[in-house]
Phi, psi and omega in degrees: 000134158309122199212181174306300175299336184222094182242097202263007182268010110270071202276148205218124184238099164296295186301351197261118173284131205285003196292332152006298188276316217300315186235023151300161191245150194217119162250162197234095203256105184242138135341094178276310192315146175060039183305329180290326169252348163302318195291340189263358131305291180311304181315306170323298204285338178270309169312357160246328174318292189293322172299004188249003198081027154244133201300145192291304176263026160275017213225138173228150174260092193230107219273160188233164184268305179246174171302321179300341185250004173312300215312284166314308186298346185252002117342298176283313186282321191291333178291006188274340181069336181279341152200195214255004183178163170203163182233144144248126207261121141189177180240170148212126202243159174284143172221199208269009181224149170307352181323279187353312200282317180274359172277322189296309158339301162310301205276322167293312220272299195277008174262346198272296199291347161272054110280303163303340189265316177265170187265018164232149184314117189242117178231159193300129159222086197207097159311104196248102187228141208279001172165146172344288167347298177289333165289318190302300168306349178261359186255014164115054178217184230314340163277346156122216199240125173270340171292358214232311193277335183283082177197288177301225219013292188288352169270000169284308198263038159244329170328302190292309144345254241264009168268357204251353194245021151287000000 
């Protein structure tokens, strides 16, 4: 996560040749609740994808009503066969009831188990933050963009993809 200590979005991924990248296909599952920093995640996250060499249009975009329905919504795109990686976008800020705990819960639980279960990469790009603020800084304010690092992730790990399957 972007943090003082750790800020990837400007993270430069060197060792990797981007041609790589050039006809992947990518989904993108974002959370419209707390839509002003999930869309500001997306903005991040598609603006380092096309800076790695994947094409705009291999790249789909598909909104959900909450962080609770990635799991699914990135379920319906991986049956598709149609692409080589996927991301989920969301936010979830804490309020005065536990809801905070069991969504984020839910949502860490169903994206671990489709990484494991599908044979493409699916990655957490979901703010789990203790108040606005803290989401506003992890959406591209003083801690960077957390959508610009679930972005590098999925292309280190379609990188790490296309050496295991030579």
């Amino acid at each position: 996560m972007a943090t003082y200590l750790n800020n990837l979005s400007s993270f430069q991924i060197e060792e990797i040749d981007i041609s790589i990248y050039k006809n992947c296909r990518i989904g993108i599952v974002v959370a419209e609740w707390n839509k002003e920093i999930t869309e500001s995640l997306l903005s991040g996250a598609l603006k380092t994808l096309t800076n790695y060499g994947v094409s705009d249009k291999n790249i789909v975009v598909a909104r959900v009503p909450g962080s609770f329905e990635l799991t699914s919504g990135a379920v319906l795109l991986s049956k598709t066969g149609d692409f080589d990686g996927l991301i989920c976008i969301g936010c979830v800020i804490r309020g005065e009831t536990p809801h905070f705990d069991y969504i984020c819960q839910g949502v860490t639980q169903g994206i671990t188990y489709l990484n494991a279960t599908l044979n493409i990469p699916v990655i957490f790009g979901v703010l789990t933050v203790n108040n606005l603020q803290q989401a506003i800084d992890r959406s591209g304010g003083k801690y960077g963009n957390k959508g610009d690092e679930a972005a590098i992730a999925l292309l280190k790990m379609l990188h790490l993809k296309n050496l295991l399957e030579k």
